[in-house]
C-alpha positions in Angstrom: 12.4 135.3 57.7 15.3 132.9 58.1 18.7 134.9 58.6 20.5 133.6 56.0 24.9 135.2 56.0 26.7 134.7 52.9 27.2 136.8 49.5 23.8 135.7 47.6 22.6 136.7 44.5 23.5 140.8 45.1 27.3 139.8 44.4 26.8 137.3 41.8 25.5 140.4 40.2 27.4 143.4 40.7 30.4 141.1 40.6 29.6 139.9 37.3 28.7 143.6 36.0 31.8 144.7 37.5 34.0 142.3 36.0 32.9 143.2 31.9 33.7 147.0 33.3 36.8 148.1 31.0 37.3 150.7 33.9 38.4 148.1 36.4 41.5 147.1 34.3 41.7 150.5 33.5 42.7 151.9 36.8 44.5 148.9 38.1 46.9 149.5 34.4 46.9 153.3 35.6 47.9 151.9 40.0 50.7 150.7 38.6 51.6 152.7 36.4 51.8 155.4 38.6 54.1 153.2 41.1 56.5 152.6 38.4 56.5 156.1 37.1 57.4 157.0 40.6 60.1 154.8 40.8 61.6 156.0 37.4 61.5 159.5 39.3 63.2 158.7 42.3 65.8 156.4 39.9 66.6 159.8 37.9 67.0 161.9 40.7 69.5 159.7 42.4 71.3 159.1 39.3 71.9 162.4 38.8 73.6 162.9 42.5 77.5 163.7 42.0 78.8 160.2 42.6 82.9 159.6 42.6 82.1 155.5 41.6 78.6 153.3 42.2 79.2 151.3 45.0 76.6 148.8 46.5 76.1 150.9 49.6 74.9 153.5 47.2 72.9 150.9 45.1 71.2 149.9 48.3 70.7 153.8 49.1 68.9 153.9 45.6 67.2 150.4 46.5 65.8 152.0 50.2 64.6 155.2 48.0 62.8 153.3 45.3 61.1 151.2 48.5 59.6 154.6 50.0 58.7 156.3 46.8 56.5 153.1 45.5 55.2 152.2 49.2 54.3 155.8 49.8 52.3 156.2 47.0 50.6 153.0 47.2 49.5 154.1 50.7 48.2 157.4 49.7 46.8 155.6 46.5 45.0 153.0 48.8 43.6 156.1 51.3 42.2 157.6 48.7 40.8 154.7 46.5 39.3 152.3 49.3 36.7 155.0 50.6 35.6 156.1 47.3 34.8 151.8 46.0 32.6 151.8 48.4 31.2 155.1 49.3 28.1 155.4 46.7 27.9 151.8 47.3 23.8 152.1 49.8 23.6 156.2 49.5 23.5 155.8 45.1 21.0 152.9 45.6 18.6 154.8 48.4 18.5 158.0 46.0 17.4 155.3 42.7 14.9 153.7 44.3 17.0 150.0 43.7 17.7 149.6 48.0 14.1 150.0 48.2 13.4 147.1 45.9 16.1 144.7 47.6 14.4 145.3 50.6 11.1 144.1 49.6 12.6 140.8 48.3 13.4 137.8 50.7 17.6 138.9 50.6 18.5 138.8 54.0 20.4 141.7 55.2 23.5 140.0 55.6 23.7 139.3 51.8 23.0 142.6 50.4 25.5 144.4 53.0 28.1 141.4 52.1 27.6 141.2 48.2 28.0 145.2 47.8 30.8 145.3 49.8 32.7 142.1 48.6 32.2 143.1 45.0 33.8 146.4 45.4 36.5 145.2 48.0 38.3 142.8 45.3 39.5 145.2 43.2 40.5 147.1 45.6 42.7 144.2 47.0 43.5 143.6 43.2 45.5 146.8 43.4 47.1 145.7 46.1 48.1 142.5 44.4 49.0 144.3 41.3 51.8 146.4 42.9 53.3 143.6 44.9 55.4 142.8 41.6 56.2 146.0 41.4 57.5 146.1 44.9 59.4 142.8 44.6 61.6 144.8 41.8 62.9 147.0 44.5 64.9 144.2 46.5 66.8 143.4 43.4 68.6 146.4 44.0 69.4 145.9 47.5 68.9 147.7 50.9 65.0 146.5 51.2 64.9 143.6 53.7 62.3 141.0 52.1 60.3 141.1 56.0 60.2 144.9 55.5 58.2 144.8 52.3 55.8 141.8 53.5 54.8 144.2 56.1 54.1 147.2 53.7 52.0 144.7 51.9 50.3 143.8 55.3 50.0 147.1 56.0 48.3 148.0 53.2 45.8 145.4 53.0 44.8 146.4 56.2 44.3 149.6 54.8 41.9 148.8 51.8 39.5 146.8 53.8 39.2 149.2 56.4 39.0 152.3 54.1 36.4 149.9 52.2 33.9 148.8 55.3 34.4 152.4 57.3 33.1 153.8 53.8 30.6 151.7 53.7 29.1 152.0 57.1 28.6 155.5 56.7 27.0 155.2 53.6 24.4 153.3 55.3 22.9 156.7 56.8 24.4 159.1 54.3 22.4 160.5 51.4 25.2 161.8 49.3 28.3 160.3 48.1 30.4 163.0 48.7 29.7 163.7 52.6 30.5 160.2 53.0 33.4 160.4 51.5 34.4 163.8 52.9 33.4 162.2 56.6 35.9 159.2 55.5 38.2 161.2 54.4 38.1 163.4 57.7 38.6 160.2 59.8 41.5 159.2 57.9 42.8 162.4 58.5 42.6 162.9 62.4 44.1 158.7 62.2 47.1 160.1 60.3 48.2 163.3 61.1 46.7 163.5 64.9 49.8 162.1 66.5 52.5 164.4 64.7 50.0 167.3 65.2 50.2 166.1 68.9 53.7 166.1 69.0 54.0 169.4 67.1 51.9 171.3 70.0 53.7 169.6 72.6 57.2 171.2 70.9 55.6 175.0 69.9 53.7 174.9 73.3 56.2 173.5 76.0 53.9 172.0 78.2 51.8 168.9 78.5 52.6 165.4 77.5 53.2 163.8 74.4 51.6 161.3 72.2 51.3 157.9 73.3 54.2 155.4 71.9 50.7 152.9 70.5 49.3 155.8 68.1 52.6 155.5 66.3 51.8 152.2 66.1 48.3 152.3 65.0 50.1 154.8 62.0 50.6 153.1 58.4 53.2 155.4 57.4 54.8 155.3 60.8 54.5 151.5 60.8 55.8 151.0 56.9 59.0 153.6 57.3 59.9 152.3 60.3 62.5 149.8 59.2 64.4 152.8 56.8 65.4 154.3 60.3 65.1 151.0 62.7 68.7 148.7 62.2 68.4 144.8 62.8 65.8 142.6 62.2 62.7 143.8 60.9 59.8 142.4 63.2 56.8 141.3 61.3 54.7 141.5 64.6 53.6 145.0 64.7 51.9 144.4 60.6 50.7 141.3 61.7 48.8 142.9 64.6 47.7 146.1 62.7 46.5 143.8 59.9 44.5 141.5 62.9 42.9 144.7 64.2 42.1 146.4 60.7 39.7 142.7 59.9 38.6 143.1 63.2 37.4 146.8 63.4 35.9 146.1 59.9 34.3 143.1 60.7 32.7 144.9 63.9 31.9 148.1 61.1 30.4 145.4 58.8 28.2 143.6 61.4 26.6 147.1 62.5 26.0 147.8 58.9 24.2 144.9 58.5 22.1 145.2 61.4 21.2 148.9 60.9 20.8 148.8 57.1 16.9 148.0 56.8 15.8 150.0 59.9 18.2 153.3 58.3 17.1 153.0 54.7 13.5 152.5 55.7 12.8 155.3 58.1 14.8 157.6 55.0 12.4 156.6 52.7 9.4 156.7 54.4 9.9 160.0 56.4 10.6 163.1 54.9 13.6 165.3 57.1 12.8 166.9 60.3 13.5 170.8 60.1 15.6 171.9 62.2 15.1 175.7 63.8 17.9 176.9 62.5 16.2 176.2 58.6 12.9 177.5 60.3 11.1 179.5 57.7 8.7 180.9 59.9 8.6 182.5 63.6 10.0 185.5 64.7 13.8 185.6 66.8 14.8 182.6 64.6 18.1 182.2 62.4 16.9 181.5 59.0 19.1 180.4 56.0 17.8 182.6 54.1 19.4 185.7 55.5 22.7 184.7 54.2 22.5 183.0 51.1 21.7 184.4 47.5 18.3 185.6 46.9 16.2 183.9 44.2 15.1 186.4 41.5 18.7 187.4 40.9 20.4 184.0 40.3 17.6 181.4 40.8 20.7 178.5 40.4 22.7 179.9 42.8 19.8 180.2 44.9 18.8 176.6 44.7 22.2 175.0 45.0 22.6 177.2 48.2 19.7 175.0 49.5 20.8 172.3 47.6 23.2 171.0 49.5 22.3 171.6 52.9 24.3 168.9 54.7 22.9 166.4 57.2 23.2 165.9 60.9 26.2 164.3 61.0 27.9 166.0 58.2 27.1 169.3 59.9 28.9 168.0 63.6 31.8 166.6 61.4 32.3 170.0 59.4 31.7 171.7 62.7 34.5 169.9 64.1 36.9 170.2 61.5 36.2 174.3 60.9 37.2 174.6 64.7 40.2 172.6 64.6 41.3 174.5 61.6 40.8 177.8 63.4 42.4 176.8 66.7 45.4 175.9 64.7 45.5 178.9 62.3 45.5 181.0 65.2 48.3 179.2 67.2 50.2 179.9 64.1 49.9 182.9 64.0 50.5 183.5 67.6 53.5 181.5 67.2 54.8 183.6 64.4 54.0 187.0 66.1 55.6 185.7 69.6 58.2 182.7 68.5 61.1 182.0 67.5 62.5 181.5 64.1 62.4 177.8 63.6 58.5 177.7 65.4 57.5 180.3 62.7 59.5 178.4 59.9 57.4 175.0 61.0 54.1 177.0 60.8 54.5 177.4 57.3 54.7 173.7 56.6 51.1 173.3 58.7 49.7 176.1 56.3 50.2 174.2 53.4 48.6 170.9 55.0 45.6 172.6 55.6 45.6 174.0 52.3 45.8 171.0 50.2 43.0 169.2 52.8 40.6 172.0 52.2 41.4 171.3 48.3 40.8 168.0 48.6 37.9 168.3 50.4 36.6 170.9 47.3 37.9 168.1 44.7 35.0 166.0 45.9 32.5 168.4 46.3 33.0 170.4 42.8 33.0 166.8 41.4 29.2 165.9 42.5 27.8 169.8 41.9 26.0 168.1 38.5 26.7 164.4 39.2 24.1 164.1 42.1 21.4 165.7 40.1 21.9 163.2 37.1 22.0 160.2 39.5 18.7 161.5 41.4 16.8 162.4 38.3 16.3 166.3 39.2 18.4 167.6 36.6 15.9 166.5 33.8 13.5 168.7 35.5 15.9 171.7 35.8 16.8 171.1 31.9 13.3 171.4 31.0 13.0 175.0 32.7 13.4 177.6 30.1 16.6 178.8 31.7 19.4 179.2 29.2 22.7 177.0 29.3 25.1 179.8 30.1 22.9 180.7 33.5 22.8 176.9 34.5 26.6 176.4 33.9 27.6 179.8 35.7 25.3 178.6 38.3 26.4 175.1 39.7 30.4 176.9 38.9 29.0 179.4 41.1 27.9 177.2 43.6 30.9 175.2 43.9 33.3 177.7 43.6 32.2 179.3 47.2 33.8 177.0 49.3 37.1 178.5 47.5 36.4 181.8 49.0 36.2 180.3 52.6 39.4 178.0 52.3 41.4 181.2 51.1 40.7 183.0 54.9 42.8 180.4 57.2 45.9 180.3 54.7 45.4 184.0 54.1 45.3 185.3 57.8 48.9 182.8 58.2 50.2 184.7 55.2 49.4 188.4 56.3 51.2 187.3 60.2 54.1 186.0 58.1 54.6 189.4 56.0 53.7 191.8 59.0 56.6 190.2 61.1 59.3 189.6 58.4 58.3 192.2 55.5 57.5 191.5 51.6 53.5 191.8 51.8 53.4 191.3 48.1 53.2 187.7 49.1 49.5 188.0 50.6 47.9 188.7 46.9 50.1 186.0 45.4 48.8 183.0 47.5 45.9 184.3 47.7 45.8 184.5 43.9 47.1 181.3 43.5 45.0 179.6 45.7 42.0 181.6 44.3 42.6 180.6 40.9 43.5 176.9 41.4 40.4 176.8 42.9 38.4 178.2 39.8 40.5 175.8 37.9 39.5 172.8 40.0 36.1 173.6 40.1 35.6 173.8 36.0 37.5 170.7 35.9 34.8 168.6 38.7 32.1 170.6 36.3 33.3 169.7 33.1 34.0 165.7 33.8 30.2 165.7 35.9 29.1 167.0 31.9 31.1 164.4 29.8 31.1 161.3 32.2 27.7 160.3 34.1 29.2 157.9 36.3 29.3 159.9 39.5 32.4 157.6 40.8 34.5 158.2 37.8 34.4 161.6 38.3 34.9 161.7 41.8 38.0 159.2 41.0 39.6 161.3 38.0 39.0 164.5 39.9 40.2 163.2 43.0 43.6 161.7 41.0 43.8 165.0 38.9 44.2 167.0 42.4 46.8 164.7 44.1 48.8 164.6 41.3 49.0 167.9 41.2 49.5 168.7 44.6 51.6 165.5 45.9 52.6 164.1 42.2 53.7 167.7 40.7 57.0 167.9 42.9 58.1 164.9 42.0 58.1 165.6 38.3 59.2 169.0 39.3 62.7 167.2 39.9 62.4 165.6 36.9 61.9 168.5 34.7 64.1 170.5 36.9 67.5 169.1 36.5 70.3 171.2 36.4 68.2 174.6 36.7 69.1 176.8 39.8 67.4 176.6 43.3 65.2 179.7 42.5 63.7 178.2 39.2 63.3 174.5 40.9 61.1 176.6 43.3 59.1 178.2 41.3 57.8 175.2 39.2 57.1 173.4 42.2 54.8 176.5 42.9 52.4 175.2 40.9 51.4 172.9 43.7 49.0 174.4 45.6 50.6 172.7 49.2 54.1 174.2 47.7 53.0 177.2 46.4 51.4 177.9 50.1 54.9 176.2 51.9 57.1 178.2 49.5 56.1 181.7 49.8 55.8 181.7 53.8 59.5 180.4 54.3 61.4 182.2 51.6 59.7 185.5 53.3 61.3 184.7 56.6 65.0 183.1 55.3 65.6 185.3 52.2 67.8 188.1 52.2 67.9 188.9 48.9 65.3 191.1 46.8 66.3 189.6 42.8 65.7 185.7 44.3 62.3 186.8 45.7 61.5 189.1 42.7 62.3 185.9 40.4 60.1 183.3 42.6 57.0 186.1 42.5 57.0 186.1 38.8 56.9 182.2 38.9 53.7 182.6 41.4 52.1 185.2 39.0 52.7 182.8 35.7 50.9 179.8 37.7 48.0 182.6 38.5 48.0 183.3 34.6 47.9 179.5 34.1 45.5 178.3 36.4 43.1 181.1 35.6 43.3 180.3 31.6 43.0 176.5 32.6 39.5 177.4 34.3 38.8 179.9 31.6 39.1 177.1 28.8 37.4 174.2 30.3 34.0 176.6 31.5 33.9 177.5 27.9 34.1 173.7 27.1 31.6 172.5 29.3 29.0 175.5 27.8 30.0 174.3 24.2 29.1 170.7 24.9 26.7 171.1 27.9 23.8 170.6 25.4 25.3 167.9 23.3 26.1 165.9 26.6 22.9 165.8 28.4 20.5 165.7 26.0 19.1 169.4 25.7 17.3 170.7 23.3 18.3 174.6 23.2 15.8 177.4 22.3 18.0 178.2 19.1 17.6 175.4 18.1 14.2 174.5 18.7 13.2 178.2 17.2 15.2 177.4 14.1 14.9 173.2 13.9 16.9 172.0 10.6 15.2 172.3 6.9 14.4 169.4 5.2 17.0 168.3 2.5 15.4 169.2 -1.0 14.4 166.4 -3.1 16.4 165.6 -6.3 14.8 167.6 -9.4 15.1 164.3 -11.4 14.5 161.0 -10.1 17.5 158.2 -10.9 15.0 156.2 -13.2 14.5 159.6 -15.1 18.1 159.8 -15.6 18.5 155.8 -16.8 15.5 156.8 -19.3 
């Protein structure tokens, strides 16, 4: 077969499919809308600073804060976005049976691997073009040098494509959306935060080396705030360079998924998965599954999403990897706050939230496919035909999703109980647990209930996904907003709401407060945000068993046992009546 590179008839296509989708416009309205709304925030909060007159040092101040707001967010928007274009983009098409049919035609691996990935890299790169307007509005206040804002936009567009082709190479042996994205999402976050986390042991530990100067470098945040703290001349050279290596690690990522995509997807579809000892079913002095999980009389949903989602290979090295760096640093913590000083045990706080609003995020995406998988793959028809009752399926995939809460509460709990045994107030151990606990109930009905309404399983990865970060990242911002003239105790306490802030809060008002009535006052904020989150996941569970039906096409046994009577004919026919 002649090798044929180019995009072909695959992005002719899905271009052409894409470009009638309402959604597209949808979300690039909503990109930058969400830059200018953070740039109305960060404009309120400095107007509201005690100024004697405005000067244009200040209006360049202002002009330098609205650049970091709206080139922040876009970076975080971008990190998030670019994985999840492309993440269902070969997994989605192995599980429907359409890869399998592409293969058989005379396509040419080069143009399905292209055409997929250039039809959901444009609007990706459209939302980069979108806020590039947006940014320009920022210089017309001053203090944003116009080099300084081409490389933010160099910086990011080295960030979509490579979120977009990294995304897309692992979807080339994944099977499920969301352990590619939560594998991209894991890279992006050993790229990010590995340096400072480098640094931060270096500091706490007072041995070893540092962090090479080229990992800052290789940072986009590092690399896009480093002219608010750099004086002179902004050198375009260093975004240049990190957009040159972004095309070329993508293009390397793109030219291995286009040699491995045939060989992958065929062996997946003609072989069913090894089993691994550790599934064994049979022999004796083997770890079995089994053992640990729910049994199957009992709770025969639970049971089956326990061995459900069993994850692959990979996924099991990556989640094995992550678990152990999560523990190694929980436990420095807490060594550091048993053993350090005051400042070390203040800084652990800040790493406690981090890894609390990772493991959310991480949950986001996995409470958003519990139902969405199944209606891609076809295998919820046959688990709606069972003659299981709604409530039991509902209470079952909640059920299901809601356990990875339980484990994310241990790691932030064991910091919290350290924090309260050294410097007192152990009433602050039920509250984040509590809070934590029931965000997490609330963020699992809300992946359930959009999996029930939508049945695009990238829509509700992406409004999930967007309904998290805004309230973990997003939330403090408005809490300035809202929070305007109130005291420093009640400012607090509605940022508690954030789950990274509600973790932050608690651990470093335990170890700097002195006074009983502020912490009393901040506690009953945590307990409010308890109340709310828990009536939150109360309300939308009983929404998704009200519509669960309706949605997906399920005939109920009331229903079927009492069907709808026939209207009753008319005793006197109309042409009775004209007589």
């Amino acid at each position: 077969m002649r090798m044929r590179v180019g995009l072909g008839p695959v992005f002719a296509y899905e271009w052409l499919a894409t470009s009638r989708r309402w959604q597209v416009y949808a979300m690039r309205s909503l990109f930058v809308t969400v830059l200018l709304t953070s740039l109305a925030l960060v404009g309120t909060t400095t107007a509201t600073a005690p100024l004697r007159r405005p000067t244009i040092q200040r209006q360049a101040e202002v002009g330098r804060a609205f650049y970091q707001a709206i080139v922040g967010t876009q970076l975080i928007l971008l990190l998030l976005a670019a994985p999840a274009a492309t993440a269902g983009s070969v997994c989605l098409d192995k599980a429907r049976g359409t890869l399998t049919h592409l293969l058989l035609t005379d396509l040419s691996n080069a143009e399905i691997v292209l055409g997929k990935l250039a039809a959901r890299l444009i609007p990706v790169l459209g939302l980069v073009a979108s806020a590039l307007p947006a940014l320009a509005l920022g210089t017309l206040m001053g203090g944003i040098d116009p080099r300084a804002l081409t490389g933010a936009f160099l910086v990011s567009l080295g960030v979509a494509i490579l979120g977009c082709t990294l995304a897309l190479l692992l979807s080339v042996w994944g099977t499920k959306t969301h352990e590619v994205l939560i594998a991209t999402y894991v890279i992006f976050l050993v790229w990010i935060v590995g340096a400072p986390t480098w640094s931060y042991l270096k500091w706490v530990l007072g041995w070893g080396f540092g962090p090479p100067q080229w990992l800052n470098w290789v940072n986009p945040f590092w690399l896009t705030f480093a002219s608010s703290w750099q004086r002179g001349t902004v050198d375009l050279g260093p975004s240049l360079l990190f957009l040159a290596a972004s095309c070329g690690i993508s293009a390397v990522l793109t030219a291995v998924a286009v040699v491995r995509v045939r060989d992958v997807a065929s062996r997946q579809a003609g072989h069913a998965p090894r089993r691994r000892w550790w599934f064994s079913s049979s022999g004796h002095g083997r770890w079995r599954r089994d053992w640990f999980g729910p049994r199957l009389d009992p709770n025969p949903i639970l049971w089956r999403e326990w061995h459900r989602r069993r994850p692959s290979r990979w996924s099991r090295i990556l989640w094995t990897l992550y678990n152990g760096g999560a523990i190694a640093i929980s436990l420095m913590m807490v060594a550091l706050i048993l053993r350090g000083t005051s400042t070390q045990s203040q800084s652990s706080a800040f790493f406690n939230g981090g890894q609390v609003a990772v493991g959310f995020l991480l949950l986001s995406i996995l409470s958003s496919t519990s139902l969405t998988e199944e209606r891609v793959r076809g295998s919820l028809d046959v688990l709606l035909a069972t003659p299981m009752s709604t409530r039991a399926i509902v209470l079952g995939k909640w059920w299901g999703a809601y356990q990875s809460t339980l484990l994310l509460v241990i790691l932030p709990g064991m910091v919290t109980v350290a924090i309260a045994y050294r410097h007192g107030h152990w009433e602050a151990v039920p509250l984040v647990i509590g809070l934590l606990l029931t965000f997490g109930a609330a963020l699992t009905s809300l992946g359930l209930a959009l999996a029930t309404w939508i049945p695009h399983q990238g829509r509700v990865m992406a409004l999930t996904v967007t309904a998290y970060v805004f309230a973990t990242i997003g939330w403090p911002f408005v809490m300035e907003l809202l929070s305007t003239g109130t005291n420093g105790s009640a400012r607090l306490g509605i940022g508690s709401a954030s789950p990274w802030l509600g973790t932050v809060i608690p651990n470093l008002l335990v170890q700097i407060l002195n006074s009983d009535n502020e912490w009393s006052e901040f506690a009953a904020w945590l307990i409010v945000w308890c109340v709310v989150y828990s009536l939150i996941a109360i309300g939308l569970l009983a929404a998704t068993l009200g519509t669960f039906d309706r949605c997906l096409g399920r005939v109920s046994i009331r229903s079927a046992a009492n069907p709808p009577r026939p209207r009753p004919k008319p005793k006197w026919e109309p042409a009775a009546l004209m007589d």
